[in-house]
C-alpha positions in Angstrom: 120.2 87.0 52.7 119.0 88.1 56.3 118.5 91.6 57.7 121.1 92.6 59.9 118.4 92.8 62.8 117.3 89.2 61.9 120.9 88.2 62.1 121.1 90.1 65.3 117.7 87.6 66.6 119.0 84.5 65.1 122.5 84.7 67.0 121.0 85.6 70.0 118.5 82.6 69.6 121.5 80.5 68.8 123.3 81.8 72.3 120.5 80.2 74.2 118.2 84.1 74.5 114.7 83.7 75.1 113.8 86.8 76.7 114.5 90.8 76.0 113.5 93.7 77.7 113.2 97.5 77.2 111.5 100.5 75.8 110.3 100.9 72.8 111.6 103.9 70.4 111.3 104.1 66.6 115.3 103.7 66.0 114.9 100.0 67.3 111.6 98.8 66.4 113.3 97.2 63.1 115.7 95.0 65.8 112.7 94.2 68.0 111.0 92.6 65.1 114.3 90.5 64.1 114.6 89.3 67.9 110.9 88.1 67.9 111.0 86.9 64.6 113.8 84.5 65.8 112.2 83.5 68.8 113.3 86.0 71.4 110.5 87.5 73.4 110.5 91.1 74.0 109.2 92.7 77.2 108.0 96.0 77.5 109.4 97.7 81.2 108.6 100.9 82.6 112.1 102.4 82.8 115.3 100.7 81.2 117.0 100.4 84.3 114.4 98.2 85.7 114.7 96.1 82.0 118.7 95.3 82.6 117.8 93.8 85.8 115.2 92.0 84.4 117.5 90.2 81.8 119.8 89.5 84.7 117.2 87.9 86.4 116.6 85.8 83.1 120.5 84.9 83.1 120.6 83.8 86.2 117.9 81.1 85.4 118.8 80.1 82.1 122.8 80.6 81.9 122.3 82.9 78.5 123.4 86.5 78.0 120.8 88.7 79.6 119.4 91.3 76.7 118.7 95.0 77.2 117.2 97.3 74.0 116.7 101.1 74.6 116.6 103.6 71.7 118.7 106.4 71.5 119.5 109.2 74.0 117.5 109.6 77.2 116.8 105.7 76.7 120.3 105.1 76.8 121.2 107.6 79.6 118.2 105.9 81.8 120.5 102.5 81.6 123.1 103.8 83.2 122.8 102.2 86.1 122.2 98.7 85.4 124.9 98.4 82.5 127.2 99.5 85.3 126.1 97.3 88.1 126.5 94.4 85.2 130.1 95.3 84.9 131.0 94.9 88.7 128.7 92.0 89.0 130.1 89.7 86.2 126.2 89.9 84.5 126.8 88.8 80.8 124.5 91.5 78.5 123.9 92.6 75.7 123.0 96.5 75.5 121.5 97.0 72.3 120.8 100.5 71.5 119.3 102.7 68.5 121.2 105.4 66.9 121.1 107.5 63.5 123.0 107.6 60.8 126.2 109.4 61.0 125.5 111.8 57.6 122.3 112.2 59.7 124.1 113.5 63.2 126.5 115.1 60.7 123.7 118.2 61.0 120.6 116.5 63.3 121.3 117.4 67.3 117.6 116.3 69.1 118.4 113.6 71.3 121.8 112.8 70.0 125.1 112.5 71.9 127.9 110.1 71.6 126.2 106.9 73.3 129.8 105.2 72.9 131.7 107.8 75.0 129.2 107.1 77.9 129.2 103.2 77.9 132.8 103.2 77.2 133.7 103.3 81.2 131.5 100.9 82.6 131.2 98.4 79.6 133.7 95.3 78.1 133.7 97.1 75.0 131.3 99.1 72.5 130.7 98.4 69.0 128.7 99.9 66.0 126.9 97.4 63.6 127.7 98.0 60.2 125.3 95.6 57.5 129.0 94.2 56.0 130.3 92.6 59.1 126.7 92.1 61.3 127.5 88.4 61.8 130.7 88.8 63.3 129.9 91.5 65.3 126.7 90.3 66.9 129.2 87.0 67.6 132.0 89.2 68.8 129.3 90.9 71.2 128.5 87.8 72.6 131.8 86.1 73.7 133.1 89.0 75.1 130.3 89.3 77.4 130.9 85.8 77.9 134.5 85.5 78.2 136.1 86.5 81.7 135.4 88.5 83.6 131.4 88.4 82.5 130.2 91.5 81.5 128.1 94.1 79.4 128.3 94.6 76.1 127.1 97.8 74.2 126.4 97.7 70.2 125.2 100.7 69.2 122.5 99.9 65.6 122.2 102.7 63.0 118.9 103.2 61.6 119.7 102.0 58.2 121.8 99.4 58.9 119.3 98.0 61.5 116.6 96.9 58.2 119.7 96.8 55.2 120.9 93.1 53.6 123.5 91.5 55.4 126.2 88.6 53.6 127.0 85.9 55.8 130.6 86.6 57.5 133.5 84.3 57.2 135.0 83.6 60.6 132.0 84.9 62.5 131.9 81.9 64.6 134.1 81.4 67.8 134.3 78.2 69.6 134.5 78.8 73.4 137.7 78.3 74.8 139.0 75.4 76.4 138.7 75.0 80.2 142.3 76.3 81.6 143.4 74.5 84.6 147.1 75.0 86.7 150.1 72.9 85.1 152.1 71.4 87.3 154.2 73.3 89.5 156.3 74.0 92.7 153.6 76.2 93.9 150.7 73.7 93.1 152.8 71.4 95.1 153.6 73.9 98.1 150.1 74.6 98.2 149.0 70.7 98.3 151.5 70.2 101.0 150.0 73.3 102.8 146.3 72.1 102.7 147.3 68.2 103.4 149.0 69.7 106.6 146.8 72.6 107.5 144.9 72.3 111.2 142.2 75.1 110.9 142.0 75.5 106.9 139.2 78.1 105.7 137.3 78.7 102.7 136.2 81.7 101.1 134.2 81.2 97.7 132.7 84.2 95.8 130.8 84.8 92.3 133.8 83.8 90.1 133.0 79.9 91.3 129.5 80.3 90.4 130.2 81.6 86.5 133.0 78.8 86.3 130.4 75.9 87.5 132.8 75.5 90.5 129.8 73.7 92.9 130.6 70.3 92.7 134.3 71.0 93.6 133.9 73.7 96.4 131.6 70.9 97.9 133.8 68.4 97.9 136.5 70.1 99.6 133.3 71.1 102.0 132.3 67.3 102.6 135.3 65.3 101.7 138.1 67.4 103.8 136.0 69.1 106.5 137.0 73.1 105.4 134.2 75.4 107.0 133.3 77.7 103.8 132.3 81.3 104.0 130.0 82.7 100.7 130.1 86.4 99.6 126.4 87.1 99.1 126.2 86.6 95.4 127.6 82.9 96.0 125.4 81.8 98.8 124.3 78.5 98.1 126.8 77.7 96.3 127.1 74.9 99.2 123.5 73.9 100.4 123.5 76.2 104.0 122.0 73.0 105.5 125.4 72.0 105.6 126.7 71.5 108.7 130.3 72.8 107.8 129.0 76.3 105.8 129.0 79.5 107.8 127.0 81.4 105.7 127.3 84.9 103.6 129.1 87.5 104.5 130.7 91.0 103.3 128.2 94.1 104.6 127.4 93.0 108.2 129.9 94.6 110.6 128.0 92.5 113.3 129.1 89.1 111.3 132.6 90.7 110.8 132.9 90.2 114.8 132.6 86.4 114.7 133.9 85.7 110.9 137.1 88.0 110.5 138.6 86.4 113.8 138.7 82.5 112.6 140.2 83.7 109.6 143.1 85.4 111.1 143.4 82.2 113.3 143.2 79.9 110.0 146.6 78.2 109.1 145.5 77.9 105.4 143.0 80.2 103.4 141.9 79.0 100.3 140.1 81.5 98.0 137.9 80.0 95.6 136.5 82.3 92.8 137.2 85.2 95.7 136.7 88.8 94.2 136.5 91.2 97.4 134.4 93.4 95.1 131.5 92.8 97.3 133.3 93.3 100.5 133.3 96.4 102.6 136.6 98.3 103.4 136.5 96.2 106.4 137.7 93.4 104.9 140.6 95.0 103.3 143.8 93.0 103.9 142.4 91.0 106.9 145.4 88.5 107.2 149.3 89.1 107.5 151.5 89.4 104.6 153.1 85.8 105.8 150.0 84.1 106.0 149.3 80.7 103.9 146.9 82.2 101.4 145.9 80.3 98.0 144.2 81.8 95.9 141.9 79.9 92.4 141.3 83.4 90.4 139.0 84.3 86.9 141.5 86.8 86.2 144.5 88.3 87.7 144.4 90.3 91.0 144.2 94.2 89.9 142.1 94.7 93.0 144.6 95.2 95.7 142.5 94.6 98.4 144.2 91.7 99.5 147.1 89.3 98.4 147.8 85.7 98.1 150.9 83.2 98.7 149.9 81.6 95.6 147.6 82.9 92.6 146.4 80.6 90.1 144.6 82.2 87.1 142.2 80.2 85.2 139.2 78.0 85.7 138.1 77.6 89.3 137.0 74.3 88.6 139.7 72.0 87.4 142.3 74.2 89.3 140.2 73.3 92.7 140.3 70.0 91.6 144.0 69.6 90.7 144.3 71.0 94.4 142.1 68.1 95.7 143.4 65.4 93.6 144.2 62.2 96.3 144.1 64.7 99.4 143.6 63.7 103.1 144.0 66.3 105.5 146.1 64.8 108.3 146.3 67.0 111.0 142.9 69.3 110.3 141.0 70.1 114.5 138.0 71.6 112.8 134.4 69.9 114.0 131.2 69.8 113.2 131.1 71.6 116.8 133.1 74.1 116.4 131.6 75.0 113.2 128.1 74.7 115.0 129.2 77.2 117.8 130.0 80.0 115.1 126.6 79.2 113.1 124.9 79.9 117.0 127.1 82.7 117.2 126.0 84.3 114.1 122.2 83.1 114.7 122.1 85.0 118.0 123.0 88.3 116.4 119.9 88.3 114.2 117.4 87.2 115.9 114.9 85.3 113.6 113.1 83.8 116.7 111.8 86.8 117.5 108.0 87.4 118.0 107.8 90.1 114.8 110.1 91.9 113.3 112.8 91.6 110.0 114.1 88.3 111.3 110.7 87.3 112.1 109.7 87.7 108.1 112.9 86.2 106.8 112.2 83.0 109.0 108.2 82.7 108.3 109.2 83.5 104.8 111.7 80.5 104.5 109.9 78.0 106.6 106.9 78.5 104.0 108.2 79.3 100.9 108.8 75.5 99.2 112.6 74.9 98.9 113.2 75.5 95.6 112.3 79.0 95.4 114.6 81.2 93.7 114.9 84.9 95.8 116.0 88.3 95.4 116.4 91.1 97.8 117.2 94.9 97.4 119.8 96.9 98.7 119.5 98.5 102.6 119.6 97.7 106.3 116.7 94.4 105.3 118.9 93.4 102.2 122.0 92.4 105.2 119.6 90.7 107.4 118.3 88.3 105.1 121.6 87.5 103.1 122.8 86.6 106.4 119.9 84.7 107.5 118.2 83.4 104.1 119.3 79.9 103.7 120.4 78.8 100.3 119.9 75.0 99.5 121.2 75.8 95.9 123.5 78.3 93.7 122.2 81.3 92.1 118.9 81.5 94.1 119.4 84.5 96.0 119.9 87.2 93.3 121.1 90.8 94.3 123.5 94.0 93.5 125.9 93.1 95.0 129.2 95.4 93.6 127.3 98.1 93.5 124.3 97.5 95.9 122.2 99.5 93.9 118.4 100.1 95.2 115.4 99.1 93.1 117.1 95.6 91.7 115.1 92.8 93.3 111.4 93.7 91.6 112.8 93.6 88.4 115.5 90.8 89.5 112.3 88.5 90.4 110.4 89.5 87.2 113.0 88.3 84.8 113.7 84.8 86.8 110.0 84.2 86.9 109.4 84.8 83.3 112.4 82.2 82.3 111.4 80.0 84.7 107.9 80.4 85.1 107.5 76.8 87.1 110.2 78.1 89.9 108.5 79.8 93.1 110.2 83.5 93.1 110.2 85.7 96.4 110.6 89.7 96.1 112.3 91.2 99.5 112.3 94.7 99.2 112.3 98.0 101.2 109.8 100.7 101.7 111.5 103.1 99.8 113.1 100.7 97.5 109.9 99.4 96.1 108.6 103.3 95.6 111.8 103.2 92.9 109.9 100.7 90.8 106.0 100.6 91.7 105.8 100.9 87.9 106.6 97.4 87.3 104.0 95.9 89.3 102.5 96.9 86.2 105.1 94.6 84.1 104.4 91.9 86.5 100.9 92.3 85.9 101.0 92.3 82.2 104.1 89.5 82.0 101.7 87.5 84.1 104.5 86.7 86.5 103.2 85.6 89.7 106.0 86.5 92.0 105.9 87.5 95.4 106.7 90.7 97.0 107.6 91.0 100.7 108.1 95.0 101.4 110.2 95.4 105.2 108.2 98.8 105.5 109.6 100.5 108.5 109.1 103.9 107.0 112.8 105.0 106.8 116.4 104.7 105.0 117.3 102.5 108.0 120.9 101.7 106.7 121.5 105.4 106.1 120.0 106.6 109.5 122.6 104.1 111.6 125.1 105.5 110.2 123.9 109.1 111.1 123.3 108.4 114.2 126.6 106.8 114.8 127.9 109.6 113.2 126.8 111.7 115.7 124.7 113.4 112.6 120.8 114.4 113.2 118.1 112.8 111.7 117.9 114.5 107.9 116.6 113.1 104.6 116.0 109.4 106.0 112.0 109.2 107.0 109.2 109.4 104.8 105.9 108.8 105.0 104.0 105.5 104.4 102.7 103.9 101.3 99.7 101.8 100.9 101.5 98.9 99.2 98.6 97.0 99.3 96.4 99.1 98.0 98.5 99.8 95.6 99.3 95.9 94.5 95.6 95.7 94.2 95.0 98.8 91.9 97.5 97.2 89.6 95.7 94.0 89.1 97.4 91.9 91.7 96.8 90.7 95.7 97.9 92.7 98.6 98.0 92.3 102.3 99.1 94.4 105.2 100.8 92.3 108.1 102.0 92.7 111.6 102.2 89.3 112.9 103.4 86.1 111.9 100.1 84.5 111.5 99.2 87.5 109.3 102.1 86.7 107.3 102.1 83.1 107.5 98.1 83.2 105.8 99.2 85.9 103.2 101.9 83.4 102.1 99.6 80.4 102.0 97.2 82.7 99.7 99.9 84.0 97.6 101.4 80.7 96.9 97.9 79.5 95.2 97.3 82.9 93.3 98.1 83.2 89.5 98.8 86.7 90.2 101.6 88.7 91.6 101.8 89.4 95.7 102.3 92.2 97.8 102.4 91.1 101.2 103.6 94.8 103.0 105.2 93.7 106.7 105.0 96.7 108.8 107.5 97.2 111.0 108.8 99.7 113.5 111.7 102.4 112.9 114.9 101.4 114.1 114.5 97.9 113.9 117.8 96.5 112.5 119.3 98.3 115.3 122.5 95.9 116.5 121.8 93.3 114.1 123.5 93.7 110.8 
């Protein structure tokens, strides 16, 4: 017989875990040992929040459930955020948390509270281990997070049933489910006829295509049928943006709204592929007419209300895009690669990344340099639009954000937790000013993980975003400026390299002596207030 906390470490093991992250606290140190002792490699973090997205940044590299361990109380509260953020994002993980015994809360109040009632809102489900059904549980745990929508998980570990004897389970094992494509129908038949007849088809293809493996078919509808394909920002690259026929992300950029939204309400066809609008802004609330041709290849059923479709098909994005493809030749499609080239100038003029130094400048030194298959992550703010709509993507899943909930202080951690499960993949940080002060700490981590990522700080010495919109508000200047930070300095104090830049030879020689360090980066690009201003 197994302790239950072994069980817990061998069926993450077995579920393709290799990394954890967290806090220490004495009501999990019996877990942490079962994790390690099944191969599972705990990371210490400075704060919890940061440890959720660095096992996100693990799943994103390795496919497997991302793992989280606080203890009880304040380190559950200090997760708040992240296990949140995984529940808009579709982020499979696993929040494993300490807790005492309830004859022990029956009359013991330091630190306690009812960790359930808080994750309850913002998790799949929450479940307390007990030593008689550990292996079931710990399985159940992991297919929900798995199972659509992808989520968080919260299994709350007693102190004494954390280190008792646990029997084996029968029925503790679940086979994952079958791929579910569309049977044949009418409206899989209206919807071919639609697409085989459509003149200026459109595609729109968000995270749900990613988690269902959906590449191959979205680029064959790309390649094979000429549709121009638009990307929420979490499924950039999910078509490589070299392509002549991809336009891009899109979703927070008001200024890319101006050339995007119009083609669609010209399209004839819209096909949705893996579409949740949950990383849209309001602006893209119900952009086409109720009689518009819209078909729609759905996770899970529309609940959202932000827009509707002619036809919804609910299952795998995959095999339902490919029953849609099936022996198709568009006959009467007027897209070109010309027309599709004008809108790609359109949007390149907006951003400016052929300017002498500033944002655009970085993104476009930064992706000329940085070798092609390097996996990215950028933070929430004004710097986080710009580069999603300028960073080119030549493969899915390597530009990691918070994207539901555009939380600030992801992409440090984000590019910690990719770089430690794949250590031989290039990772670039993009980060803000004020951003980066949220997590300084885990230069530390980076330090002591021996991650060598690199960090590119936009430091323009304000909340850019958040002053934009008070000054087109009409609002004064309040709360948004702050002073600066020796990033630098401070990269170097922590054991790692750091340069100041101004220019794009400055830049382009901090990158060429990053990319040969064994250490992490901090290259801090200074940059004037008020710089984003008309461009995102």
């Amino acid at each position: 017989m197994a302790t239950v906390s072994q069980i817990i470490g061998q069926k993450l093991h077995q579920a393709g875990c290799r990394h954890a992250f967290g806090i220490p606290g004495g009501e999990v140190l019996a877990v942490m040992k079962g994790i390690d002792e099944a191969g599972v490699q705990f990371t210490l973090v400075k704060h919890e929040n940061s440890g959720g997205f660095m096992a996100e940044g693990a799943f994103h590299r390795n496919g497997a459930p991302g793992v989280l361990i606080a203890t009880l109380g304040p380190g559950v509260a200090n997760a708040i955020n992240v296990v949140a953020n995984a529940f808009q994002d579709r982020v499979p993980m696993l929040f494993i948390t300490g807790c005492v015994d309830e004859a022990e809360a029956a009359t013991y109040t330091h630190q306690i509270f009812d960790h359930a009632a808080l994750m309850r809102p913002i998790t799949k489900a929450t479940l307390r281990m007990t030593a008689g059904a550990a292996e079931a549980l710990i399985d159940k745990a992991i297919a929900i997070a798995l199972d659509d929508p992808p989520g968080p998980v919260h299994i709350d570990v007693p102190i004494s049933v954390a280190t008792a004897q646990a029997a084996v389970s029968r029925g503790a094992r679940r086979a994952r489910p079958a791929p579910v494509s569309p049977a044949p129908s009418p409206a899989l038949e209206q919807a071919r006829h639609w697409l085989a007849s459509a003149k200026r088809p459109l595609m729109i293809a968000g995270v749900d295509a990613l988690y269902h493996h959906a590449e191959d078919e979205v680029r064959r509808l790309v390649d094979d049928l000429g549709i121009p394909l638009i990307t929420t920002y979490k499924a950039k690259g999910i078509v490589d943006e070299r392509n002549a026929m991809v336009l891009g992300g899109a979703g927070l950029s008001p200024m890319a709204d101006q050339v995007l939204l119009p083609l669609i309400k010209d399209a004839d066809l819209i096909l949705l592929a893996g579409y949740d609008p949950i990383e849209m802004r309001a602006g893209w609330r119900n952009i086409w007419d109720e009689g518009h041709r819209v078909v729609e290849f759905a996770a899970t059923r529309n609940t959202h209300y932000m827009h509707q479709a002619s036809h919804s098909f609910v299952g795998d994005i995959a095999p339902g895009l490919a029953a849609l493809r099936e022996g198709m030749v568009l006959r009467s499609s007027q897209w070109s690669a010309k027309d599709v080239a004008q809108v790609r100038a359109a949007l390149a003029a907006i951003y400016r990344t052929d300017e002498a130094w500033g944002p655009g400048a970085i993104v476009d030194v930064a992706r000329r340099l940085l070798p092609p298959q390097t996996v990215a992550s950028v933070d929430s703010g004004a710097h986080r639009i710009l580069l999603s709509q300028t960073w080119q993507c030549f493969e899915p899943r390597s530009l990691m954000q918070s994207s539901g909930l555009c939380t600030m202080g992801c992409s440090l951690p984000l590019g910690i937790g990719a770089k430690l499960a794949e250590p031989q993949r290039p990772v670039a940080v993009f980060t803000g000013d004020a951003c980066l002060e949220m997590t300084l700490g885990e230069l530390a981590t980076a330090r002591d993980a021996g991650t060598p990522v690199i960090v590119f700080v936009f430091a323009d010495e304000s909340l850019s975003l958040i002053e934009i919109k008070q000054r087109a508000n009409g609002q004064p200047n309040l709360g948004v400026d702050f002073d600066g930070t020796d990033f630098a300095g401070v990269a170097r104090a922590m054991g790692g390299l750091g340069f100041d830049v101004a220019s794009r030879t400055q830049l382009e020689e901090a990158i060429a002596a990053s990319l040969a360090a064994g250490v992490f980066s901090l290259i801090s690009c200074r940059i004037s207030r008020k710089a984003y201003d008309g461009r995102i």
